[in-house]
ROVO-622635 format. One record per residue (C-alpha): x, y, z. Coordinates in steps of 0.001 Angstrom, whole numbers, padded with zeros to 6 digits, always signed. Example, Ala and Ser with C-alpha at 12.3 -4.5 7.8 and 13.67 -1.06 7.14 Angstrom:
BEGIN
+012300-004500+007800 +013670-001060+007140 
This chain:
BEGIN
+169535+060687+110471 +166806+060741+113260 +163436+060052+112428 +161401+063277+112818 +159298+064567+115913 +155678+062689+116023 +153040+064797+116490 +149353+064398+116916 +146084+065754+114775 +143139+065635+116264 +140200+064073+113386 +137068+064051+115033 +137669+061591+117857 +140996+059856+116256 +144880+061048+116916 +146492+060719+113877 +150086+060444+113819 +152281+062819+111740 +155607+064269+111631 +157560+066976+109276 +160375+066950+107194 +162599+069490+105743 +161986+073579+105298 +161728+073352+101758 +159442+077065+100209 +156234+074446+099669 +154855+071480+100841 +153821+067896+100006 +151981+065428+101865 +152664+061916+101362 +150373+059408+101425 +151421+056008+101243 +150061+052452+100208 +149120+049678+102120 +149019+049303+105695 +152546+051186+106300 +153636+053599+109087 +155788+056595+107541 +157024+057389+111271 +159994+055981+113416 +160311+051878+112096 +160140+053404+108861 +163041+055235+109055 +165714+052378+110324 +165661+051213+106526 +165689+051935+103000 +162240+053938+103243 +164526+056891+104593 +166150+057715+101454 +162978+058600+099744 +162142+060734+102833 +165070+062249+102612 +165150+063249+099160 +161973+064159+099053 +162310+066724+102163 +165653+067904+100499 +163164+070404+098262 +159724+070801+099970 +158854+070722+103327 +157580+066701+103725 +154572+065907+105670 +154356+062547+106913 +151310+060773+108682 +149642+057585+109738 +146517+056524+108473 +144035+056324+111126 +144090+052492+112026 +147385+051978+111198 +151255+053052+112817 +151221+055185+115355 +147574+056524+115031 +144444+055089+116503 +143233+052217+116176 +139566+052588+115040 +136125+050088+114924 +135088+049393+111837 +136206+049820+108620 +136811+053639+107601 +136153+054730+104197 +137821+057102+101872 +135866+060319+102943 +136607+059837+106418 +140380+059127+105174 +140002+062701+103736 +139050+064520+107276 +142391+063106+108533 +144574+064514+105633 +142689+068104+106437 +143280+067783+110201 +147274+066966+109454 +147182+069919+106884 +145296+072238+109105 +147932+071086+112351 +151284+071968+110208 +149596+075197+108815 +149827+074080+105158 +146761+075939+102949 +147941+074152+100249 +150078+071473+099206 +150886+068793+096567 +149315+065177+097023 +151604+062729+096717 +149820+059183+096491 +151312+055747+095857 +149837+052333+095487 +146671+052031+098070 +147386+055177+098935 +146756+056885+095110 +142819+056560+095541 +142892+058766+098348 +145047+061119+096926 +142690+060831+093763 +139439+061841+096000 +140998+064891+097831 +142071+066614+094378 +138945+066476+092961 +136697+067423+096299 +139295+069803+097136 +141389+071595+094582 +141464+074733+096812 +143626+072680+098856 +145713+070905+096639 +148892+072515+094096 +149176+069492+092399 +149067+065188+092322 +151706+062879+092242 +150402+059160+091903 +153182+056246+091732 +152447+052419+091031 +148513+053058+092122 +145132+052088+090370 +141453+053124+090266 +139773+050274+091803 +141263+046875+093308 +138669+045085+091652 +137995+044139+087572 +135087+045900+085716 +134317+045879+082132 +136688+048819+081520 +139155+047326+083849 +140396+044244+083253 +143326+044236+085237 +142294+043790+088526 +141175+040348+090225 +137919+039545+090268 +136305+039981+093918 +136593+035995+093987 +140005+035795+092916 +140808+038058+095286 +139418+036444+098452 +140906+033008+096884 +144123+034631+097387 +143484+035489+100540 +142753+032280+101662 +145600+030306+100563 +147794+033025+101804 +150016+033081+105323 +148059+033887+108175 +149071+037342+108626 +151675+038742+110971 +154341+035881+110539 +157262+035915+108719 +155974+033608+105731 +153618+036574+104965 +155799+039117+105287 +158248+037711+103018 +155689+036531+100546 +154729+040153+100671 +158206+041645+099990 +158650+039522+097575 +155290+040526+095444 +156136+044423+095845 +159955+044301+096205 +161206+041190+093820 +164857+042997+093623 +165559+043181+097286 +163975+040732+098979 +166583+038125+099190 +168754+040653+101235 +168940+039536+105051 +169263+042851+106094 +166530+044422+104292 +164367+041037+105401 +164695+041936+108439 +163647+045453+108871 +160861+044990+106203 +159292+042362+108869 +159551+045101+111567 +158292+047584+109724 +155116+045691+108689 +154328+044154+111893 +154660+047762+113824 +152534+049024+111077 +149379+046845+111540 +148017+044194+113195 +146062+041412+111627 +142975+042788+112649 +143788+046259+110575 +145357+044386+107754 +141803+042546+107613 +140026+045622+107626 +142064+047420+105029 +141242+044674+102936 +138099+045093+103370 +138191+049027+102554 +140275+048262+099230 +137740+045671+097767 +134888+048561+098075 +137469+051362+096591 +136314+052753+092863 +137305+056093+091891 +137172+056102+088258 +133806+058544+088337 +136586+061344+090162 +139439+061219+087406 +137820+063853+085172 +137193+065881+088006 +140619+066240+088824 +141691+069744+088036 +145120+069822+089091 +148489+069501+087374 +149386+065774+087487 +152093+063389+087258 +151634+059175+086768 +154813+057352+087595 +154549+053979+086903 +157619+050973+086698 +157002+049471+083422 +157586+046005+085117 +155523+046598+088185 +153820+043230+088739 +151702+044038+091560 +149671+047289+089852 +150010+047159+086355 +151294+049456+083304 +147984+049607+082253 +146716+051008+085291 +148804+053975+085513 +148033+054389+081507 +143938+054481+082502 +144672+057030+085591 +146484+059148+082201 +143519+058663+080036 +141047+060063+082248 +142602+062581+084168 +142512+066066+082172 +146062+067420+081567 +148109+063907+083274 +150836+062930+081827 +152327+059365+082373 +156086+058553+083017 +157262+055258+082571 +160039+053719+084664 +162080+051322+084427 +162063+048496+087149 +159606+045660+088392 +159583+046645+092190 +156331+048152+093167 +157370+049830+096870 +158678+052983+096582 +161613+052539+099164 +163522+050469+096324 +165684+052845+094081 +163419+055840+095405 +166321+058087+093545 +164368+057573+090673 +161197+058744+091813 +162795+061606+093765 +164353+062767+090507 +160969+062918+088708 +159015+064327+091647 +161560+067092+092549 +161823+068392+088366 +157424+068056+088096 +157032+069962+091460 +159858+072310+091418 +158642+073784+087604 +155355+074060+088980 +157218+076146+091663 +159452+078063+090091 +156008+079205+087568 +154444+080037+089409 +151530+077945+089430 +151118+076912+092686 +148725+078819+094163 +146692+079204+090282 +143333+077252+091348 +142562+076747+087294 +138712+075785+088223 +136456+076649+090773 +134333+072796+090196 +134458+070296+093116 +133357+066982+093462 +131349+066818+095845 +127372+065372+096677 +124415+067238+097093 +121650+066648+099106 +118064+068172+099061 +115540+067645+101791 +111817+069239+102559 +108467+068165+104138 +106000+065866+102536 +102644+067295+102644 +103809+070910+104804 +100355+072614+103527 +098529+069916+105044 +100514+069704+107974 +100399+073329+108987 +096722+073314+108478 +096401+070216+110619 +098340+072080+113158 +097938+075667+113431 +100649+078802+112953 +102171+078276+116219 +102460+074390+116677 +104173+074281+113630 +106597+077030+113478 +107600+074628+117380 +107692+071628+114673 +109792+073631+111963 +112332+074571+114465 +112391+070913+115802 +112669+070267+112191 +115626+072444+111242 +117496+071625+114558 +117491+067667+113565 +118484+068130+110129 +121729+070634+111107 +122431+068398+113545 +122760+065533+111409 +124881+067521+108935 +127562+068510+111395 +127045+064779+112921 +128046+063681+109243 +130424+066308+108044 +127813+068533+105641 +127627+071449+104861 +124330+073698+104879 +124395+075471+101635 +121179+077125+102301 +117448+076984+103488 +114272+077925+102641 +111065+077118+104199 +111359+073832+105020 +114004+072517+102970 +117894+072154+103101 +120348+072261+100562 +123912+070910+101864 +126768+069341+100328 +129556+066563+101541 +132241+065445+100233 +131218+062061+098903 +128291+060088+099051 +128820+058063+101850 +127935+060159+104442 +125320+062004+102997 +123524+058748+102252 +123628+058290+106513 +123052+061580+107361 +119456+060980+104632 +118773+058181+106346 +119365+059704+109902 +117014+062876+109152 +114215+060463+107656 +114024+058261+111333 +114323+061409+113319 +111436+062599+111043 +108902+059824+111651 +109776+060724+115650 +108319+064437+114765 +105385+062636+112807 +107301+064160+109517 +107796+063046+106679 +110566+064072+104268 +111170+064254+100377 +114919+063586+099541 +117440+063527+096743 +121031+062903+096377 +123398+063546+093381 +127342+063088+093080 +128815+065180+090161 +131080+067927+089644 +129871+071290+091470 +130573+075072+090130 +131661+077241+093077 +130821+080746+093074 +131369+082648+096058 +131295+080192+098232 +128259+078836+096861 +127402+075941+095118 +125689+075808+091477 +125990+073816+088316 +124123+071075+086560 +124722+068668+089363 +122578+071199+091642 +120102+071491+089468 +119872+067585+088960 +119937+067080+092680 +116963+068884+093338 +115277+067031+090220 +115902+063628+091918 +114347+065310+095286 +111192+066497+093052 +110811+063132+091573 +110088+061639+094814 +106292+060662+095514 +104420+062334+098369 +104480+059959+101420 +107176+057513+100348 +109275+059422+097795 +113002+059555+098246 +115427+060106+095514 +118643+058519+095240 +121009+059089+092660 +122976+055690+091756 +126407+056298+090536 +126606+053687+087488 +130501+054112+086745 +132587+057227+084828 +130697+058403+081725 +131128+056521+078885 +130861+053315+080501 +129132+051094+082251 +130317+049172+085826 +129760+046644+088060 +130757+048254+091467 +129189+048325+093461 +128747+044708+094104 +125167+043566+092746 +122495+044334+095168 +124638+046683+097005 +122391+049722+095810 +119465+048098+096564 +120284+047407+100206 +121425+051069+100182 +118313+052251+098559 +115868+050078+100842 +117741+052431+103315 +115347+055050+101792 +112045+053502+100655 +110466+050024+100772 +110756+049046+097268 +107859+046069+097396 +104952+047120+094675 +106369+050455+094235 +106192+051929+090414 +109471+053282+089775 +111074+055778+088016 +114563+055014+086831 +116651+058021+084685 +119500+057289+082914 +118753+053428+083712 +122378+052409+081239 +122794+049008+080469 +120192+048047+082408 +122148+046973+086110 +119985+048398+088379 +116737+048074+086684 +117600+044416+086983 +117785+044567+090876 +114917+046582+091631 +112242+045524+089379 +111339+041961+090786 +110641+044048+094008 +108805+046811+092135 +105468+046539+091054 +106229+048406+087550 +109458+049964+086584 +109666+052792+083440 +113397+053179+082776 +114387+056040+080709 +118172+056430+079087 +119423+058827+076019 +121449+055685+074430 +119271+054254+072496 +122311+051068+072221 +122442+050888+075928 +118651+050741+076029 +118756+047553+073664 +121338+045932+075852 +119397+046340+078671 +116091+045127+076948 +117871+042147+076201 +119646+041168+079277 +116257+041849+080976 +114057+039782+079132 +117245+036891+079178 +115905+037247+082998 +112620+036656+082634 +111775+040484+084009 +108466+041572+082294 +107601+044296+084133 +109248+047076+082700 +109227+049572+080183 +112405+051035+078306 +112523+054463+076796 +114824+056212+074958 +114879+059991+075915 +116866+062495+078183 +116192+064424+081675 +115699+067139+079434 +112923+066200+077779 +110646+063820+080101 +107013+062767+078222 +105152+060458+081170 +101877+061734+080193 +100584+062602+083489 +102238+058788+085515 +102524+058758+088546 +105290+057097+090385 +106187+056169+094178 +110039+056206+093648 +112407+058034+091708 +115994+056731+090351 +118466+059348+089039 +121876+057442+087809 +125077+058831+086389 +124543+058548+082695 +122490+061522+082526 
């Protein structure tokens, strides 16, 4: 069999490879783990049977990730939003409205993201041998730690030579890897897929990947397959994805190989019965929930009253059009979408936080150029969509965090302290203050903090701050973070038990407001 046609999508500025398999009455997109092309290497070996019996019931949609195969190569590091855009643009190129997800190993997080930010897109998930973050929090101890993980690194073969490769077939294909003939294509396949430099920057990418907050979010019919010997991801990986995502249900498998071109008869099997009853009921085009994930972003003018008087009528409706050409410009430069305007404020949404964290932080400098200054606020949580609009409590807690900021230097950012239910340690510590600082100078600031946990970020801001009042609903969480506080020597702030809901600051005024995930 003949690999299939490449084609090209066009995301943004990158080509992203792709090709199409079988006529099948619905369609799947695959999206593979690790570094490795789906298109023509790939199919001079054992990878071909799963793509064959795959495309034997669906129509099959193979691509590239940008960076990797036969798509560009890109600067930098892309992240899993931008990872996103390219699954749309391959969608969009085949026609497909809708389609399953199928994601395995590196590849599952992905997968993961797009279900939950886009249900109206996706029929159903399919994860195999994948994981929620490649590195070990309190709630997931399976994972290395960040310095176990760069040890191994280190003593490992410098990529692209054989040593690695066959250290690497060996960790994700024990069963196989002493064949010559498999040996051999495997080291083609790996060193078409990637070069060093991408294989760097992919580990990179993974070390920063956490998805946990997006499994409940996932509203689509899904299936965990996970080899019960797998020693690369483990069993209790795929038993967390189960745990958290509503409606999953985990198969175990029998096997210890991790890559799914080993025995991929067994996955087919599984794949083609869960898709094919989804099919055959029907249920396929049923969007069960109209709630995204997505985050929502709030801007307006510091001080407009003042402004306009300073001004006059006609200067600043010239500055308010200046105003609202920046901002819209920065939302298409950064993939939002304007939700709606009133005055001088925008409400947009993106698809993660990522880029609406740059586009802030682009709209603030091309304020201070206008001699503006803006009030912001971000929030990540699951939105209700209603007509094309956006509502729900994370709205409504978005535009809290914007209110919250003080006049002159107020920004709001919400900080995403893990799934509910428990607390994290991703991102690294001191990551959200360098992204914060992005917003606000944090020196001698009093700070707000809501929903402040366990304590983690009050810890990083308040030797900057001049006084910090950190408010959570748990009262145990606030004694944990009392404690680890004070164990720091930190004496400068003051815990409170209490909700959003129900805010007593008796008139205090603060510079900087913190909205995190617990509430």
């Amino acid at each position: 069999m003949d690999a299939p046609e490449v084609r090209y999508a066009k995301s943004g500025d990158v080509n992203v490879a792709y090709a199409v398999m079988g006529n099948g009455p619905f369609d799947v997109v695959f999206v593979s783990g690790w570094v490795l092309s789906n298109l023509e290497v790939a199919h001079e070996g054992s990878a071909v049977d799963f793509y064959r019996g795959i495309s034997s019931f669906c129509r099959l949609i193979l691509f590239d990730k940008r960076g990797t195969g036969l798509s560009d190569r890109v600067h930098g590091v892309p992240d899993l939003e931008t990872r996103m855009d390219d699954v749309r643009a391959v969608m969009d190129a085949v026609g497909s409205r809708r389609a399953a997800l199928m994601g395995f190993s590196e590849g599952g997080p992905l997968a993961i993201l797009f279900a939950a930010s886009h249900p109206e897109r996706t029929a159903a998930l399919v994860l195999h041998g994948t994981l929620a973050t490649f590195t070990r929090k309190e709630d997931y101890p399976w994972a290395p730690t960040a310095e176990e993980r760069a040890d191994f690194y280190r003593r490992a073969a410098p990529i692209g030579t054989d040593e690695w490769a066959d250290d690497a077939l060996k960790g994700l294909a024990p069963s196989i890897n002493q064949d010559p003939e498999i040996k051999r294509w495997w080291r083609r396949w790996v060193r078409v897929s990637a070069s060093p430099g991408a294989v760097t920057a992919l580990r990179a990418m993974n070390v920063e990947i956490d998805v946990r907050h997006a499994l409940p979010a996932i509203r689509v019919a899904t299936r965990i397959l996970h080899r019960v010997d797998d020693e690369d991801t483990k069993l209790g990986e795929g038993q967390y994805l189960a745990d958290r995502i509503p409606g999953a249900e985990l198969v175990e498998l029998p096997g210890v190989d991790h890559g799914w071109w080993v025995n991929s008869n067994q996955l087919v099997t599984e794949i083609k019965a869960f898709l094919g009853a989804l099919w055959e009921s029907h249920q396929w085009d049923q969007i069960e929930s109209e709630r995204v994930l997505a985050t929502i972003l709030f801007t307006d003018i510091v001080g407009s009253t003042a402004k306009l008087s300073e001004v006059g009528d006609r200067a600043w409706r010239e500055l308010i059009e200046k105003h609202h050409t920046l901002v819209r410009r920065q939302l298409v430069r950064f993939a939002g979408k304007e939700m709606d305007t009133a005055g001088d404020g925008f409400f947009a949404r993106f698809d993660g936080p990522a880029r609406a964290i740059r586009c802030a932080c682009s709209i603030e400098a091309g304020m201070r150029e206008l001699g503006l200054e803006v009030r912001q606020g971000l929030h990540t949580g699951e939105c209700e969509l209603v007509d094309g609009k956006v509502g729900g409590i994370a709205v409504h807690i978005g535009a809290r965090v914007a209110a919250e900021g003080g006049a002159g230097r107020g920004s709001g950012l919400e900080h995403r302290a893990g799934p509910r239910g428990g607390p994290s340690d991703y991102p690294p510590r001191g990551m959200e203050v360098r992204i914060i600082e992005q917003f606000v100078d944090l020196r001698d600031r009093r700070i707000l903090e809501l929903g402040c946990g366990d304590g983690r970020l009050t810890r990083q801001v308040a030797p900057l701050a001049s006084t910090v009042v950190a408010i959570e609903p748990d009262a145990a969480r606030i004694a944990t973070a009392r404690r680890t506080t004070a164990s720091e020597g930190i004496n400068n702030v003051s815990f409170r038990v209490g909700s959003a809901e129900r805010l007593r600051l008796g008139g205090a005024r603060f510079d900087v407001a913190l909205f995190s995930w617990s509430l």
